[in-house]
FIFI-532220 format. One record per residue (C-alpha): x, y, z; chain; residue number from 1; residue in one letter. Coordinates in steps of 0.1 Angstrom, whole numbers, plus 2048, in hexadecimal, padded with zeros to 3 digits. Last residue first. Layout:
// residues N
+-----+-----+-----+------+-----+------+
|   x |   y |   z | unit | pos | code |
+-----+-----+-----+------+-----+------+
|   X |   Y |   Z |    A | NUM |    A |
...
+-----+-----+-----+------+-----+------+
***
This chain:
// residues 323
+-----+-----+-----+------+-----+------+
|   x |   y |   z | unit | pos | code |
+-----+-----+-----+------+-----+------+
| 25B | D79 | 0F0 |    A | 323 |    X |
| 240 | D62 | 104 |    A | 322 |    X |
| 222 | D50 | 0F6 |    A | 321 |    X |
| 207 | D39 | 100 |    A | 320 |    X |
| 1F0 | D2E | 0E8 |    A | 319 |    X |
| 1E0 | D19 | 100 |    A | 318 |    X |
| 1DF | CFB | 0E2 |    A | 317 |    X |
| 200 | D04 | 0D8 |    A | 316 |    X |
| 20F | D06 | 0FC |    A | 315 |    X |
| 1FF | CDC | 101 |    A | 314 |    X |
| 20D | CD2 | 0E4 |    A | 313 |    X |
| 236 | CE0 | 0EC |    A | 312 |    X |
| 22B | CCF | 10E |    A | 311 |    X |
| 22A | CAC | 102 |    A | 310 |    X |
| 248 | CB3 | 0ED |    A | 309 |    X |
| 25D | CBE | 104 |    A | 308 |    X |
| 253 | CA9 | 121 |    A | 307 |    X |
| 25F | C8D | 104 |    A | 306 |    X |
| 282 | C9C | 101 |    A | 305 |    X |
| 287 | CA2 | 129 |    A | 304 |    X |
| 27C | C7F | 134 |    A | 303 |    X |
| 290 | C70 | 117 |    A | 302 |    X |
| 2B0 | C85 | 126 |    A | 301 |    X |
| 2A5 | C79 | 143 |    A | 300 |    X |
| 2AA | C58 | 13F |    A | 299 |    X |
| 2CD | C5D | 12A |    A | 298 |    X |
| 2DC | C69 | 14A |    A | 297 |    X |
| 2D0 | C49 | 157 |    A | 296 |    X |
| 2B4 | C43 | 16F |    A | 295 |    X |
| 2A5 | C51 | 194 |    A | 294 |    X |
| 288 | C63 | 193 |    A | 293 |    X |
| 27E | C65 | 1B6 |    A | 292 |    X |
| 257 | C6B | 1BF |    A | 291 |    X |
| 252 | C8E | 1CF |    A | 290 |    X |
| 233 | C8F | 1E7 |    A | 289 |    X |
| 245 | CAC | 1FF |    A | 288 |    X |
| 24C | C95 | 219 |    A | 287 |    X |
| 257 | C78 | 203 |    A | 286 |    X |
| 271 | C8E | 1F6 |    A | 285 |    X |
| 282 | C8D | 219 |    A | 284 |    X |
| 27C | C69 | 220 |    A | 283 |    X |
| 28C | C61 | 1FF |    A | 282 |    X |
| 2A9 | C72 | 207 |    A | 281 |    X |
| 2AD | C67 | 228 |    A | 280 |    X |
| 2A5 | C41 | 21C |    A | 279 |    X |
| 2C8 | C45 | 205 |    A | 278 |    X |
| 2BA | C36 | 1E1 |    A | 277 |    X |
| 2B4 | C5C | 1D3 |    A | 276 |    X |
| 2D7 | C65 | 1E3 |    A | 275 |    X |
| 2E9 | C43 | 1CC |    A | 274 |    X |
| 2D6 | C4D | 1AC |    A | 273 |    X |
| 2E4 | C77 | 1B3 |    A | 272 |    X |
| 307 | C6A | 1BA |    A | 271 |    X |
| 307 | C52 | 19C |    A | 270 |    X |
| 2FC | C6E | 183 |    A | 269 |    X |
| 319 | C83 | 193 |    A | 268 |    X |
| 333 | C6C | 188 |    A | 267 |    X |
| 323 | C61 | 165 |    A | 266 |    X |
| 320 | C85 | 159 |    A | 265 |    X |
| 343 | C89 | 16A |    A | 264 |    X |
| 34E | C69 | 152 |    A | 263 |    X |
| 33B | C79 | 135 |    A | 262 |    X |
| 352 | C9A | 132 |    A | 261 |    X |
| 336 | CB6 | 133 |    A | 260 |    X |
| 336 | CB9 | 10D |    A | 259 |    X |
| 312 | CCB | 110 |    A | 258 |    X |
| 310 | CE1 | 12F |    A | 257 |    X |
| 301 | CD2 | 150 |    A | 256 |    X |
| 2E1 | CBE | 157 |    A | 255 |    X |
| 2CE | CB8 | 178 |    A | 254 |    X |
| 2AA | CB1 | 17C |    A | 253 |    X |
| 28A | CB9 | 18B |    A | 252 |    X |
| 263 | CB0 | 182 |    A | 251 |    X |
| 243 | CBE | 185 |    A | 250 |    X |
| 228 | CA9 | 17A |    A | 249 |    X |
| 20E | CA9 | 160 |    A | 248 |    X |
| 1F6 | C8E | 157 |    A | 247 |    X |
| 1D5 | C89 | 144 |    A | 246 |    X |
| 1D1 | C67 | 12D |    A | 245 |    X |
| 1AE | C5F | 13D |    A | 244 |    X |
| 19B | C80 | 14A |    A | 243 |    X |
| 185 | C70 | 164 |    A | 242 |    X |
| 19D | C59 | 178 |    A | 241 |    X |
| 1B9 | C6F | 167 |    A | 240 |    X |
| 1B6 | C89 | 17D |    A | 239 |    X |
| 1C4 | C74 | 196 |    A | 238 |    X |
| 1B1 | C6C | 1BA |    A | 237 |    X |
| 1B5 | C84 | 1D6 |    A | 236 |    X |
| 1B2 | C73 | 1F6 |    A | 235 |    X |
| 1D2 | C6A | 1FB |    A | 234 |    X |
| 1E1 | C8A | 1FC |    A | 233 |    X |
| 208 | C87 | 206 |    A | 232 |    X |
| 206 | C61 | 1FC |    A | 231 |    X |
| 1FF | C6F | 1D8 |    A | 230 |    X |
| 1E7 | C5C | 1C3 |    A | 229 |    X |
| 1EE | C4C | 19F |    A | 228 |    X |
| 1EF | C5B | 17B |    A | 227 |    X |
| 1FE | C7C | 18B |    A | 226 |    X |
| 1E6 | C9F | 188 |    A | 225 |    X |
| 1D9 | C99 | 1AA |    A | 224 |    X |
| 1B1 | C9F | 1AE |    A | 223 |    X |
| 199 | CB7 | 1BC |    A | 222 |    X |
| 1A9 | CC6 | 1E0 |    A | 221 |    X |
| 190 | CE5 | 1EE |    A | 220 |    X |
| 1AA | CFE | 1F6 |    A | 219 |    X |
| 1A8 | D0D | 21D |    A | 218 |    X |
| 19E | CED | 228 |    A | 217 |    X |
| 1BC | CE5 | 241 |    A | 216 |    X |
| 1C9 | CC4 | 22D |    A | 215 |    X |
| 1C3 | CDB | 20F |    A | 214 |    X |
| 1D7 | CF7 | 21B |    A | 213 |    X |
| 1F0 | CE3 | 227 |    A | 212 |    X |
| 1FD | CD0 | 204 |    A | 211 |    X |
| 1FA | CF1 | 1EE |    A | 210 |    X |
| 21D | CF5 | 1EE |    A | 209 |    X |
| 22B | CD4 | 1EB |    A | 208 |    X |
| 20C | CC7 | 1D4 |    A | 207 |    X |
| 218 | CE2 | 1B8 |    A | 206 |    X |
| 1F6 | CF7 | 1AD |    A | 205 |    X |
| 1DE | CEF | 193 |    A | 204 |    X |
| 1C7 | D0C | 19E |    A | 203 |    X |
| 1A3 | D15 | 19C |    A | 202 |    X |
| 191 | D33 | 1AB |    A | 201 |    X |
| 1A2 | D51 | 1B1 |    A | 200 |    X |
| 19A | D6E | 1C2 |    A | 199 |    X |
| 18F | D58 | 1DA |    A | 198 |    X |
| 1A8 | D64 | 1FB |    A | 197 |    X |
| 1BB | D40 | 1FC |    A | 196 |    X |
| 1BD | D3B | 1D2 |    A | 195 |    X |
| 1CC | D64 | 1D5 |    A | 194 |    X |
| 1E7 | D58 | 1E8 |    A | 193 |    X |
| 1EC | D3C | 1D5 |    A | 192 |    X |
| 1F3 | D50 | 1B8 |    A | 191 |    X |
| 209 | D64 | 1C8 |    A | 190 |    X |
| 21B | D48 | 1D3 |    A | 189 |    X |
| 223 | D3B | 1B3 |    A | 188 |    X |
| 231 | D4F | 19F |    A | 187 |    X |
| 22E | D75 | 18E |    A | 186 |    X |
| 20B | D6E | 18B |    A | 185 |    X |
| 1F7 | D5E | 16D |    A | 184 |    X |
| 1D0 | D5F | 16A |    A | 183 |    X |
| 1C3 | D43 | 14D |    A | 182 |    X |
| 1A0 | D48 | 14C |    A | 181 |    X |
| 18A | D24 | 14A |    A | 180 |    X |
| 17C | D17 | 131 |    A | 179 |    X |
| 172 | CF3 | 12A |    A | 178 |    X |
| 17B | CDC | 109 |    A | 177 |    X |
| 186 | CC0 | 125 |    A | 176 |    X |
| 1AA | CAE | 114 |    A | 175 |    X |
| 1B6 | CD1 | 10E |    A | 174 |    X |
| 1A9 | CE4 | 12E |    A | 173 |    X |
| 1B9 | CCA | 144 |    A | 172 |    X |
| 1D7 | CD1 | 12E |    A | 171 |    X |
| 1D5 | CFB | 135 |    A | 170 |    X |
| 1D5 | CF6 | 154 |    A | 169 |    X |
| 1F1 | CDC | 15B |    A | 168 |    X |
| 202 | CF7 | 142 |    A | 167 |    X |
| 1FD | D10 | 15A |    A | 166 |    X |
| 208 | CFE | 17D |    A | 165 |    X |
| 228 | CF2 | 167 |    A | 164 |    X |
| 233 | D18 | 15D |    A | 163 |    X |
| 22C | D20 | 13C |    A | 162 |    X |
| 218 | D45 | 141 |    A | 161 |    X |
| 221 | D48 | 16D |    A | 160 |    X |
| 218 | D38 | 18A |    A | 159 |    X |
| 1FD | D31 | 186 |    A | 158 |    X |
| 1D1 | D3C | 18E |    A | 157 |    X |
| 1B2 | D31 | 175 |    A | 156 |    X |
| 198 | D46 | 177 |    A | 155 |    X |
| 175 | D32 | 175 |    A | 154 |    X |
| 15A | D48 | 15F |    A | 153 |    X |
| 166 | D44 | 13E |    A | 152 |    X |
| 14B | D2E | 136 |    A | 151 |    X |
| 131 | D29 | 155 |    A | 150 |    X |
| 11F | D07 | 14B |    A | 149 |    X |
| 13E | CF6 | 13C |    A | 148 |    X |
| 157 | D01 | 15D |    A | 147 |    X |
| 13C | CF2 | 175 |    A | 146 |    X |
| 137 | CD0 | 162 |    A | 145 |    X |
| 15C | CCE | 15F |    A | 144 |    X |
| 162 | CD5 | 183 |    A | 143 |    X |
| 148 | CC3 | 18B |    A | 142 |    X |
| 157 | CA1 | 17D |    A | 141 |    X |
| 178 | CA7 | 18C |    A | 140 |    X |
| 167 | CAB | 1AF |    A | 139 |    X |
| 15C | CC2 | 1C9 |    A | 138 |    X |
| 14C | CE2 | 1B9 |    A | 137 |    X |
| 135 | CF6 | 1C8 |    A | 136 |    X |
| 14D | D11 | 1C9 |    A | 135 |    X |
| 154 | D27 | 1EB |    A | 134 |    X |
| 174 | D0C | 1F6 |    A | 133 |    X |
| 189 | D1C | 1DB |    A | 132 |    X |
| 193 | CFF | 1C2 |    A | 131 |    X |
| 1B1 | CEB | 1BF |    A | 130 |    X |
| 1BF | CD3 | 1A6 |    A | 129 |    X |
| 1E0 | CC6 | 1B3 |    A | 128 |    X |
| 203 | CC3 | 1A4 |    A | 127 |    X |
| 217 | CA2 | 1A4 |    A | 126 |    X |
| 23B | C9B | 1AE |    A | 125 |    X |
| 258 | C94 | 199 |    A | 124 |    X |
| 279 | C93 | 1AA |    A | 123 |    X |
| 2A1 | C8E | 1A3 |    A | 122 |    X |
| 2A8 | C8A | 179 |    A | 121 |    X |
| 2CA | C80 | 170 |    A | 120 |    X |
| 2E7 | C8D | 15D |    A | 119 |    X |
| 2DA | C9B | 13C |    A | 118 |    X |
| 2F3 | CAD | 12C |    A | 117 |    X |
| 2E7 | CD1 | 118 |    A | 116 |    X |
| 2EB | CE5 | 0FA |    A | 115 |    X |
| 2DA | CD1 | 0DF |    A | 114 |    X |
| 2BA | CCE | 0F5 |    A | 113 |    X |
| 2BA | CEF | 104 |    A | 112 |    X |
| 2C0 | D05 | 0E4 |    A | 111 |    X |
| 2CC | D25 | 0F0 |    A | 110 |    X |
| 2C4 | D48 | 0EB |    A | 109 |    X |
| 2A1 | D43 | 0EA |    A | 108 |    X |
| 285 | D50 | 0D2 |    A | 107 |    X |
| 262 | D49 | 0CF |    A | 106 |    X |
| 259 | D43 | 0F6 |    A | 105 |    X |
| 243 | D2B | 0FF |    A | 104 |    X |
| 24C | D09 | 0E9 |    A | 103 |    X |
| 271 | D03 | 0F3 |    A | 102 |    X |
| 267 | D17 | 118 |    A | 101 |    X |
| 254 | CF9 | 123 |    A | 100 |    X |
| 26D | CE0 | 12B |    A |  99 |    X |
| 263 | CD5 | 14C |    A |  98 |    X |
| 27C | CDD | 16A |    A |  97 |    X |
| 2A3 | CD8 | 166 |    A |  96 |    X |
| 2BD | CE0 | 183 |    A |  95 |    X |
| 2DE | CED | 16F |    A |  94 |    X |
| 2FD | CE5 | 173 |    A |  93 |    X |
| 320 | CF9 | 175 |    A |  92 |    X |
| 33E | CEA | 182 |    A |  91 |    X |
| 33D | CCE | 16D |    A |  90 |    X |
| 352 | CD8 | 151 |    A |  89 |    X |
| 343 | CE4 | 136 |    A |  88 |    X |
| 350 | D0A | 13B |    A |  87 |    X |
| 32B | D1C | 140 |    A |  86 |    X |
| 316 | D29 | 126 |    A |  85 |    X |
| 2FA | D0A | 12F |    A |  84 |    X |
| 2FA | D18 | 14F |    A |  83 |    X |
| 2F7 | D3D | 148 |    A |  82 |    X |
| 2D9 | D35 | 12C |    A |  81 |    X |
| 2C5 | D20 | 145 |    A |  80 |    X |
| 2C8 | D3A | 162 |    A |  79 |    X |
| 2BB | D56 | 14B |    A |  78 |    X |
| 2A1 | D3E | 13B |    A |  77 |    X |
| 292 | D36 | 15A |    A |  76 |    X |
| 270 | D4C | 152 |    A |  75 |    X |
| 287 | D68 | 149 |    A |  74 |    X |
| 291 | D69 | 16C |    A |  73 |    X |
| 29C | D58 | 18C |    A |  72 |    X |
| 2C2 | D53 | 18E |    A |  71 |    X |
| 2C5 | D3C | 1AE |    A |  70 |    X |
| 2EA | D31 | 1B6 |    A |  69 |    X |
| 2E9 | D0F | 1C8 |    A |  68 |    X |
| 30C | D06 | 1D2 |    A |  67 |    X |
| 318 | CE2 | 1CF |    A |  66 |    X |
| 335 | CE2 | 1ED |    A |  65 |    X |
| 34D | CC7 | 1E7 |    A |  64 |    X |
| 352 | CA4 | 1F7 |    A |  63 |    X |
| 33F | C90 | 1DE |    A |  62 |    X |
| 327 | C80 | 1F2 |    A |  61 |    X |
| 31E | C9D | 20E |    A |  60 |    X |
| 321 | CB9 | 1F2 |    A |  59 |    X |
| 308 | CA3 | 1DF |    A |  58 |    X |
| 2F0 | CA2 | 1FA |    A |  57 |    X |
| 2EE | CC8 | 201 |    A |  56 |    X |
| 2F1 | CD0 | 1DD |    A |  55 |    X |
| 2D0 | CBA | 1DD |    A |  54 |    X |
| 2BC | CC6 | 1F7 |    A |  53 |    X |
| 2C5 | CE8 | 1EC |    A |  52 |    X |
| 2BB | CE0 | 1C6 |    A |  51 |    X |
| 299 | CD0 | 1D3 |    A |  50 |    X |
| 292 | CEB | 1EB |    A |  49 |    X |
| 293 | D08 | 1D0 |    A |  48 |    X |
| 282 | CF4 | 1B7 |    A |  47 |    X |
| 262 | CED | 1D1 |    A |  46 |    X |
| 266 | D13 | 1D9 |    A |  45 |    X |
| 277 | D2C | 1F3 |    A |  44 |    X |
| 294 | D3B | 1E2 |    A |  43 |    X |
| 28C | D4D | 1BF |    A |  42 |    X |
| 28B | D36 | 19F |    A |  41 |    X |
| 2A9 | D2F | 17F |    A |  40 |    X |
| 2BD | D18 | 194 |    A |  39 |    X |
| 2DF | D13 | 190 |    A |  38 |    X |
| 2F7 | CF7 | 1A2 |    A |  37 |    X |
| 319 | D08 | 1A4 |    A |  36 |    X |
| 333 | CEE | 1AC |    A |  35 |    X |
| 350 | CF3 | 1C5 |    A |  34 |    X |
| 373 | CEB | 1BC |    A |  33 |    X |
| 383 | CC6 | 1B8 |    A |  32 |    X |
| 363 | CB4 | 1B0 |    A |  31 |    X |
| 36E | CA0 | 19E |    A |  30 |    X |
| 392 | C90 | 19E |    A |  29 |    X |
| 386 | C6A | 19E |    A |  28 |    X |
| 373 | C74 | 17F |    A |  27 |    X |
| 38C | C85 | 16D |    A |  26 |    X |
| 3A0 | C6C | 178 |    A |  25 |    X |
| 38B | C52 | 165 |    A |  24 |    X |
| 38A | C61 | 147 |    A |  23 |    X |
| 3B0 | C67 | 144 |    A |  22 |    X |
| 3B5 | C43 | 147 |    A |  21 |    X |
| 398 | C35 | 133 |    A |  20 |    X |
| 3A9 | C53 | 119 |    A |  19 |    X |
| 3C9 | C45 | 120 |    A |  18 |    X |
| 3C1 | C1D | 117 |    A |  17 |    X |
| 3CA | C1F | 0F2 |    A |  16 |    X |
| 3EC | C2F | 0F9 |    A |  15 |    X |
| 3F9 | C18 | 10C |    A |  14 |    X |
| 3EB | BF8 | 0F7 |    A |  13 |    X |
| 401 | C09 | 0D8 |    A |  12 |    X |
| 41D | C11 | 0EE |    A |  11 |    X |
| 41B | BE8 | 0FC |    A |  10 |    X |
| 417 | BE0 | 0D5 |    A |   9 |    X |
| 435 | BF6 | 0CD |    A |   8 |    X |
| 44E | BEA | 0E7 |    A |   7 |    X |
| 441 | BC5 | 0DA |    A |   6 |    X |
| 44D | BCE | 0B4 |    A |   5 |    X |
| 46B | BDD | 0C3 |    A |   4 |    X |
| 475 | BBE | 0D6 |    A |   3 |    X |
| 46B | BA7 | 0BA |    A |   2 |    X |
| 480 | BBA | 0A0 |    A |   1 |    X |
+-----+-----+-----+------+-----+------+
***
């Protein structure tokens, strides 16, 4: 009786630790194939760097290829909707900018918060208030004295209706009462384009694209849209040393279909904490005035929920809407 009653307890204590078993070599076993890493924005921009610089470094840590597909479209909703469709199993992830589109457009084949895993934010970096050299404007302050006494008359230049370089906009707007047109291109470097030639006047544009031109005077730098300065422009105080409680950054992260088995969750979450501590990595995001976001899966799944909500206010008050 003793023997079978110990043969039991050692089946019993068996049996118990397979799933810490099976967990872990899922974990020790992935990646075992390539990885798709999709993007929903065309080659060439601050997204489109971040994901490459990333699949690059991940590839080199984990010891398979992390392939950036970009599936522009739909205002990122075509390359949201494939990833989170995909098998939940790692291979597919998704790189995550603000969560606008929950508010902007009225109906979505997917609900983003219930259908995806957070692993772990990468970057944030600040935008920058810019104004064509031609105004007499050189401040925060005048820009709101300028855009009260000519109502209407400031266009206002993005990316896109929703994108971050908008809504940065349309909060300044918000906390100010001013007016300014909102003029949206088909992305960002139109946009910019138009900023450089005077067509358009006023633009809260992403700091690693409009960087040079205000270093070289061709966009008269106002203010950065982060609570603190960026080491990029270090000139350029916050908005929020005249418009206290402003802030809007853009920010990257990774997240993969919900059910993603947690000990790959925890796998890559580790790889992406440990390239955001390598000096190379920082050095590299440094550059382009990115400040690392390193954190728990469950970190930027906070980040994401309350971006949501901040922004869901912020598309109400613009009244900005796509079907």
């Amino acid at each position: 009786m003793k023997v079978l009653r110990r043969q039991f307890l050692q089946l019993a204590a068996a049996t118990a630790a397979l799933p810490l078993t099976f967990g872990k070599a899922i974990a020790e076993a992935y990646p075992a194939r390539p990885v798709r890493l999709v993007i929903g924005y065309t080659p060439g921009g601050s997204a489109d760097l971040t994901a490459r610089l990333m699949g690059q470094w991940l590839s080199e840590k984990l010891g398979q290829s992390f392939i950036v597909e970009n599936r522009p479209g739909g205002g990122t909703n075509i390359a949201t909707e494939q990833a989170l469709r995909a098998a939940p199993d790692g291979y597919t992830l998704l790189l995550v900018a603000p969560a606008i589109n929950a508010t902007l457009y009225q109906k979505l084949p997917f609900d983003f918060m219930r259908e995806m895993e957070p692993i772990a934010g990468i970057i944030r970096f600040p935008n920058v208030v810019v104004v064509h050299p031609s105004l007499p404007i050189k401040s925060i302050p005048e820009l709101i004295a300028y855009a009260k006494a000519n109502p209407g008359k400031l266009n206002m230049a993005s990316s896109g209706n929703g994108s971050t370089i908008h809504m940065s906009g349309e909060l300044f707007k918000m906390l100010t009462g001013i007016n300014m047109q909102h003029v949206p291109y088909r992305g960002g470097a139109p946009a910019l384009t138009d900023m450089l030639s005077g067509v358009m006047q006023v633009m809260f544009d992403n700091l690693p694209t409009c960087a040079e031109h205000v270093k070289s005077g061709k966009l008269r730098g106002l203010a950065v849209t982060s609570t603190t300065r960026s080491d990029v422009l270090p000139d350029l105080p916050p908005v929020a040393d005249f418009l206290p409680g402003y802030e809007a950054s853009a920010w990257y992260g990774l997240a993969a279909p919900k059910n993603t088995p947690p000990e790959i969750v925890d796998r890559l979450n580790k790889a992406v904490n440990e390239i955001l501590a390598d000096p190379k990595a920082k050095a590299r995001f440094t550059e382009i005035g990115a400040i690392m976001l390193p954190g728990s899966a469950a970190d930027f799944g906070k980040l994401v929920a309350d971006e949501t909500e901040k922004w869901g206010k912020v598309v109400k008050f613009a009244g900005a809407k796509v079907d």
